[in-house]
C-alpha positions as CSV (number, residue, x, y, z in Angstrom):
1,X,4.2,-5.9,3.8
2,X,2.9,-5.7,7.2
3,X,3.7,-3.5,10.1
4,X,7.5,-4.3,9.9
5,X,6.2,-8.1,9.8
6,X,4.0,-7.9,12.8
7,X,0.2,-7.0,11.3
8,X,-1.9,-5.7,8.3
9,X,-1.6,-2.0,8.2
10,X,-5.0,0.2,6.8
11,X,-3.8,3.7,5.5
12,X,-6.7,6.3,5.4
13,X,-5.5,9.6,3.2
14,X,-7.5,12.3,3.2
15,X,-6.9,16.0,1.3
16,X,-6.1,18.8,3.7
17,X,-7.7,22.3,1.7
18,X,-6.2,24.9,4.4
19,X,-8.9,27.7,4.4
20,X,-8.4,31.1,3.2
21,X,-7.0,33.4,5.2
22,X,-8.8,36.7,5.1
23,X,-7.5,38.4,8.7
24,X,-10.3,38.5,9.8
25,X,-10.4,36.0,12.9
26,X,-8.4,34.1,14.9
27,X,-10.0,31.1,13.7
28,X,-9.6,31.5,10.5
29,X,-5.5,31.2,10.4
30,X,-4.4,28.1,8.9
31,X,-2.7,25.7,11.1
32,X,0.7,25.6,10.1
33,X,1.5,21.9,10.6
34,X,-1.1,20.6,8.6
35,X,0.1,23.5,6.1
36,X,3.4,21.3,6.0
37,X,1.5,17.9,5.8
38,X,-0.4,19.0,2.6
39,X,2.9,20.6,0.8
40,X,5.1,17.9,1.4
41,X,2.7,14.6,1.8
42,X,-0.5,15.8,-0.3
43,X,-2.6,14.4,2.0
44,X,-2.8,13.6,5.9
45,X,-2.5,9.9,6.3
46,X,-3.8,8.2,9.2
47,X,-2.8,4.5,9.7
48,X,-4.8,2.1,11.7
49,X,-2.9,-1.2,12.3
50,X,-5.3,-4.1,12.1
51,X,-4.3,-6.5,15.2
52,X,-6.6,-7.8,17.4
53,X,-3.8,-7.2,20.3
54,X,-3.0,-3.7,19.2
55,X,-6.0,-2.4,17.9
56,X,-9.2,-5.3,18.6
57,X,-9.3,-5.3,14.7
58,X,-7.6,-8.2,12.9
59,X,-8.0,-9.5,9.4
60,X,-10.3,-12.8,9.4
61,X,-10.0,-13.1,5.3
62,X,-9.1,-11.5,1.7
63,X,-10.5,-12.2,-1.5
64,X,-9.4,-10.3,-4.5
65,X,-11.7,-9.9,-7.6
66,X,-10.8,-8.7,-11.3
67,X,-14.0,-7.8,-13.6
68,X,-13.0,-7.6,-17.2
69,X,-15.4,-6.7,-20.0
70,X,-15.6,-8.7,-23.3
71,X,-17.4,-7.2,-26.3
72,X,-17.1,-10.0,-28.6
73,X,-18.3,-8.6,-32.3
74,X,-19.3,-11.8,-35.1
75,X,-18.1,-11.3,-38.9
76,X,-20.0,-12.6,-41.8
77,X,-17.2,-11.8,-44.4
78,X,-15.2,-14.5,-45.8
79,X,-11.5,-14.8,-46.2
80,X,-10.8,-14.7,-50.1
81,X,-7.6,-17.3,-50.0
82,X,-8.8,-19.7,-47.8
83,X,-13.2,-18.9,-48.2
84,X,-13.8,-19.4,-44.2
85,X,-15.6,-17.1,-42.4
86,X,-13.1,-14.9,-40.5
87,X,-13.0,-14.9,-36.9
88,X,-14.9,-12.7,-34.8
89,X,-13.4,-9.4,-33.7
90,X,-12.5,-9.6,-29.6
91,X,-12.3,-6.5,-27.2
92,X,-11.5,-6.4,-23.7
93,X,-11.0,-4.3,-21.5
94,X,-10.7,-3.9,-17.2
95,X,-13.9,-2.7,-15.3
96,X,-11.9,-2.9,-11.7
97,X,-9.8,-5.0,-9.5
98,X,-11.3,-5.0,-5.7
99,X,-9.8,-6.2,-2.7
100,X,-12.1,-7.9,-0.5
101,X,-11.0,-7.6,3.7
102,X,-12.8,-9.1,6.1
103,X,-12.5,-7.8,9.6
104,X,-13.5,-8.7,12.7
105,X,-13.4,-6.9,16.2
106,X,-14.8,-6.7,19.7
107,X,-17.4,-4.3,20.4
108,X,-14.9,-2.6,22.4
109,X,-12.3,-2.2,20.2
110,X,-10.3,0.4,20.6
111,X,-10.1,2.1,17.1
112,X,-13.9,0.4,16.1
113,X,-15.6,3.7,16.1
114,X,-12.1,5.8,14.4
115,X,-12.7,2.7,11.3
116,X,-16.3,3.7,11.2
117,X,-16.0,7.5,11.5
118,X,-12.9,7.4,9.1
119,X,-14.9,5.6,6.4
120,X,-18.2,7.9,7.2
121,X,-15.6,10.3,6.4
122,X,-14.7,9.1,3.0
123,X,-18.7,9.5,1.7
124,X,-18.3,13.5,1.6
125,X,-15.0,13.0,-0.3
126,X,-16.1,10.7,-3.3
127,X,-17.2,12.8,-5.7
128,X,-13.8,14.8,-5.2
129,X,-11.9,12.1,-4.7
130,X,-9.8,13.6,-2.4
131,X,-8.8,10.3,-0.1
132,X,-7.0,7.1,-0.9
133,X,-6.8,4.2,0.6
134,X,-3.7,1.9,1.3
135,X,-3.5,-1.7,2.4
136,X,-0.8,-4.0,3.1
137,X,-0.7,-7.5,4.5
138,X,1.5,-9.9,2.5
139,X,1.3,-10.6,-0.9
140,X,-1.3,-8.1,-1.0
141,X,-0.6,-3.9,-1.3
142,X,-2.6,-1.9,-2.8
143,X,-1.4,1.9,-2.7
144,X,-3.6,4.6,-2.9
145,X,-7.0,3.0,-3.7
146,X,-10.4,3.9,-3.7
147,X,-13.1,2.8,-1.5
148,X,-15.7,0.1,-3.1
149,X,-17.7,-1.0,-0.1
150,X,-17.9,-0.9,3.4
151,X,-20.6,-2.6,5.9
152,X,-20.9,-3.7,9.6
153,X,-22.6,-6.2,11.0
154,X,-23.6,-7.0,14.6
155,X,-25.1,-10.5,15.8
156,X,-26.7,-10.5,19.3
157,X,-25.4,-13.8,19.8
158,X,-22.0,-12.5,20.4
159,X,-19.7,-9.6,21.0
160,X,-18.3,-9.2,17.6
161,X,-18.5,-6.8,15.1
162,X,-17.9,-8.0,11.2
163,X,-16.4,-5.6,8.6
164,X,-16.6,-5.9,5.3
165,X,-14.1,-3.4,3.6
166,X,-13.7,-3.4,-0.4
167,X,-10.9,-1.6,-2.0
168,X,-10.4,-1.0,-5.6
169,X,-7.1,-0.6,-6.8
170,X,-6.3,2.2,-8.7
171,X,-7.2,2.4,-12.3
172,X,-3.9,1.9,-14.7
173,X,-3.3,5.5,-16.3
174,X,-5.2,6.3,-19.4
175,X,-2.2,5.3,-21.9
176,X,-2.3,1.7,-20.6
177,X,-6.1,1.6,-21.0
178,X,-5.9,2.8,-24.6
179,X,-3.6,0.0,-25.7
180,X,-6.3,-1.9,-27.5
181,X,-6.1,0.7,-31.0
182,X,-8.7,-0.4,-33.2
183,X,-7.2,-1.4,-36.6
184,X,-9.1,-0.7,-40.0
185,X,-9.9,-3.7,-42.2
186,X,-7.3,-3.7,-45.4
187,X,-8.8,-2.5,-48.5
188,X,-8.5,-4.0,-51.4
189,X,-6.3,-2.5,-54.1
190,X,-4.9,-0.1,-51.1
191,X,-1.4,0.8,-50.4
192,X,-0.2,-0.9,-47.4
Protein backbone atom coordinates (compact mmCIF):
# COMPACT_ATOMS: atom_id res chain seq x y z
CA UNK A 1 0.00 0.00 0.00
CA UNK A 2 1.70 2.90 -1.45
CA UNK A 3 0.74 6.44 -1.91
CA UNK A 4 -2.50 5.48 -3.83
CA UNK A 5 -0.03 3.13 -5.92
CA UNK A 6 2.38 5.75 -6.77
CA UNK A 7 5.38 5.39 -3.88
CA UNK A 8 6.42 4.09 -0.35
CA UNK A 9 4.83 6.33 2.20
CA UNK A 10 7.03 6.91 5.84
CA UNK A 11 4.48 8.04 8.68
CA UNK A 12 6.35 9.79 11.61
CA UNK A 13 3.77 10.11 14.84
CA UNK A 14 4.73 11.98 17.48
CA UNK A 15 2.57 12.84 20.96
CA UNK A 16 1.37 16.35 21.21
CA UNK A 17 1.32 17.08 25.47
CA UNK A 18 -0.45 20.72 25.09
CA UNK A 19 1.12 22.69 28.06
CA UNK A 20 -0.72 23.93 31.00
CA UNK A 21 -2.41 26.82 30.86
CA UNK A 22 -1.88 28.91 33.93
CA UNK A 23 -3.00 32.64 32.40
CA UNK A 24 -0.22 33.85 32.86
CA UNK A 25 1.26 34.66 29.26
CA UNK A 26 0.38 34.83 25.88
CA UNK A 27 2.67 32.16 25.16
CA UNK A 28 1.58 29.87 27.22
CA UNK A 29 -2.16 29.33 25.60
CA UNK A 30 -2.36 26.05 23.92
CA UNK A 31 -2.85 26.16 20.30
CA UNK A 32 -6.12 25.04 19.60
CA UNK A 33 -5.53 23.01 16.41
CA UNK A 34 -3.08 20.88 17.61
CA UNK A 35 -5.52 20.66 20.78
CA UNK A 36 -7.92 18.94 18.11
CA UNK A 37 -5.09 16.81 16.53
CA UNK A 38 -4.15 15.21 19.91
CA UNK A 39 -8.11 14.50 20.91
CA UNK A 40 -9.13 13.14 17.83
CA UNK A 41 -5.75 11.53 16.15
CA UNK A 42 -3.56 10.92 19.43
CA UNK A 43 -0.76 12.00 17.86
CA UNK A 44 0.41 14.49 15.02
CA UNK A 45 1.39 12.42 12.02
CA UNK A 46 3.68 13.75 9.57
CA UNK A 47 4.10 11.66 6.27
CA UNK A 48 7.03 11.92 4.14
CA UNK A 49 6.55 10.12 0.72
CA UNK A 50 9.71 8.37 -0.31
CA UNK A 51 10.05 9.11 -4.22
CA UNK A 52 13.08 10.20 -5.66
CA UNK A 53 10.80 12.57 -8.03
CA UNK A 54 8.64 13.90 -5.26
CA UNK A 55 10.80 13.91 -2.37
CA UNK A 56 14.82 12.86 -3.68
CA UNK A 57 14.22 9.92 -1.23
CA UNK A 58 13.32 6.54 -2.77
CA UNK A 59 13.47 3.01 -1.47
CA UNK A 60 16.72 1.15 -2.92
CA UNK A 61 15.78 -2.19 -0.74
CA UNK A 62 13.84 -4.08 2.26
CA UNK A 63 14.75 -6.84 4.18
CA UNK A 64 12.59 -8.11 6.97
CA UNK A 65 14.06 -10.02 10.03
CA UNK A 66 12.17 -12.21 12.81
CA UNK A 67 14.41 -13.13 15.95
CA UNK A 68 12.81 -15.93 17.98
CA UNK A 69 14.20 -17.32 21.22
CA UNK A 70 14.56 -21.09 21.85
CA UNK A 71 15.17 -22.34 25.43
CA UNK A 72 15.41 -25.94 24.76
CA UNK A 73 15.42 -27.78 28.47
CA UNK A 74 16.87 -31.88 28.29
CA UNK A 75 14.90 -34.61 30.52
CA UNK A 76 16.64 -37.49 32.03
CA UNK A 77 13.27 -39.23 33.13
CA UNK A 78 12.14 -42.18 31.39
CA UNK A 79 8.73 -42.99 30.09
CA UNK A 80 7.35 -45.97 32.25
CA UNK A 81 5.24 -47.69 29.21
CA UNK A 82 7.57 -47.46 26.63
CA UNK A 83 11.26 -46.97 29.03
CA UNK A 84 12.68 -44.10 26.46
CA UNK A 85 13.94 -41.09 27.65
CA UNK A 86 11.18 -38.45 27.09
CA UNK A 87 11.76 -35.71 24.94
CA UNK A 88 13.19 -32.53 25.86
CA UNK A 89 10.83 -29.72 26.90
CA UNK A 90 10.81 -26.75 23.99
CA UNK A 91 10.06 -22.97 24.58
CA UNK A 92 9.91 -20.20 22.24
CA UNK A 93 9.09 -17.26 22.19
CA UNK A 94 9.42 -13.75 19.72
CA UNK A 95 12.36 -11.26 20.59
CA UNK A 96 11.18 -8.78 17.55
CA UNK A 97 10.33 -8.56 13.94
CA UNK A 98 12.37 -5.52 12.09
CA UNK A 99 11.96 -4.02 8.91
CA UNK A 100 14.99 -3.22 7.23
CA UNK A 101 14.62 0.09 4.41
CA UNK A 102 17.28 1.14 2.57
CA UNK A 103 17.17 4.65 1.28
CA UNK A 104 18.96 6.54 -0.91
CA UNK A 105 18.84 10.41 -1.81
CA UNK A 106 20.65 13.28 -3.25
CA UNK A 107 22.44 15.54 -1.03
CA UNK A 108 19.93 17.97 -2.02
CA UNK A 109 16.99 16.35 -1.34
CA UNK A 110 14.30 18.15 -0.50
CA UNK A 111 12.90 16.49 2.76
CA UNK A 112 16.87 14.97 3.58
CA UNK A 113 17.37 17.14 6.48
CA UNK A 114 13.08 16.90 7.71
CA UNK A 115 14.07 12.59 7.70
CA UNK A 116 17.12 13.38 9.78
CA UNK A 117 15.64 16.01 12.10
CA UNK A 118 12.38 13.90 12.42
CA UNK A 119 14.35 10.84 13.47
CA UNK A 120 16.79 13.13 15.91
CA UNK A 121 13.47 13.81 17.06
CA UNK A 122 12.42 10.35 17.97
CA UNK A 123 15.72 9.95 20.55
CA UNK A 124 14.08 12.30 23.26
CA UNK A 125 10.75 10.28 22.86
CA UNK A 126 12.09 6.66 23.46
CA UNK A 127 12.02 6.18 26.78
CA UNK A 128 8.22 7.52 26.66
CA UNK A 129 7.45 6.07 23.74
CA UNK A 130 5.43 8.66 22.65
CA UNK A 131 6.00 8.24 18.51
CA UNK A 132 5.24 5.44 16.10
CA UNK A 133 6.30 4.76 13.08
CA UNK A 134 4.28 3.65 9.98
CA UNK A 135 5.53 2.22 6.63
CA UNK A 136 3.85 1.14 3.62
CA UNK A 137 5.21 -0.09 0.26
CA UNK A 138 3.63 -3.28 -1.04
CA UNK A 139 3.39 -6.33 0.65
CA UNK A 140 5.01 -4.65 3.40
CA UNK A 141 2.90 -2.25 6.35
CA UNK A 142 3.84 -1.99 9.42
CA UNK A 143 1.48 0.44 11.54
CA UNK A 144 2.56 2.17 14.35
CA UNK A 145 6.11 0.73 14.93
CA UNK A 146 8.98 1.57 16.82
CA UNK A 147 12.24 2.81 15.72
CA UNK A 148 15.27 0.07 15.71
CA UNK A 149 18.00 1.88 13.88
CA UNK A 150 18.73 4.64 11.88
CA UNK A 151 22.29 5.70 10.11
CA UNK A 152 23.51 7.86 7.26
CA UNK A 153 26.25 7.46 5.25
CA UNK A 154 28.04 9.85 2.85
CA UNK A 155 30.79 8.71 0.21
CA UNK A 156 32.89 11.50 -1.32
CA UNK A 157 32.87 9.74 -4.47
CA UNK A 158 29.37 10.73 -5.16
CA UNK A 159 26.35 12.87 -4.27
CA UNK A 160 24.35 10.41 -2.47
CA UNK A 161 23.32 10.03 0.84
CA UNK A 162 22.46 6.18 2.11
CA UNK A 163 19.83 5.59 4.85
CA UNK A 164 19.49 2.81 6.74
CA UNK A 165 16.13 2.92 8.59
CA UNK A 166 14.99 -0.23 10.95
CA UNK A 167 11.59 -0.52 12.09
CA UNK A 168 10.21 -2.99 14.60
CA UNK A 169 6.82 -3.95 14.36
CA UNK A 170 4.85 -3.71 17.22
CA UNK A 171 4.94 -6.25 19.88
CA UNK A 172 1.68 -8.67 19.70
CA UNK A 173 -0.41 -7.71 23.07
CA UNK A 174 0.55 -9.51 26.18
CA UNK A 175 -2.34 -12.24 25.95
CA UNK A 176 -0.79 -13.48 22.66
CA UNK A 177 2.68 -13.52 24.23
CA UNK A 178 1.49 -15.56 27.20
CA UNK A 179 0.08 -18.43 25.06
CA UNK A 180 2.89 -20.76 25.84
CA UNK A 181 1.18 -21.88 29.71
CA UNK A 182 3.58 -24.08 31.22
CA UNK A 183 1.94 -27.39 32.01
CA UNK A 184 2.89 -29.39 35.30
CA UNK A 185 4.21 -33.03 34.79
CA UNK A 186 1.30 -35.67 35.81
CA UNK A 187 1.73 -37.14 39.08
CA UNK A 188 1.43 -40.44 39.72
CA UNK A 189 -1.63 -41.69 41.67
CA UNK A 190 -3.16 -38.00 40.99
CA UNK A 191 -6.54 -37.17 39.86
CA UNK A 192 -6.62 -36.00 36.43
Amino acid sequence: MALNGIAPLLVFEFVYSPPVFSGIGPAERPNPALQWLQTNLGAIPIPIVLSERITGIYVDNESTNIDIETDIRPRYDKDPVTGLTRPPDINQRGVSSVVNVNLLASKDAILLSVLIALADQILAKTVSQEYKLSYFNGPIAIFRGLLHGFSTQVDSNDDLIRITLQIQKPAPNAAAQAASVAVLPRVVGGLP
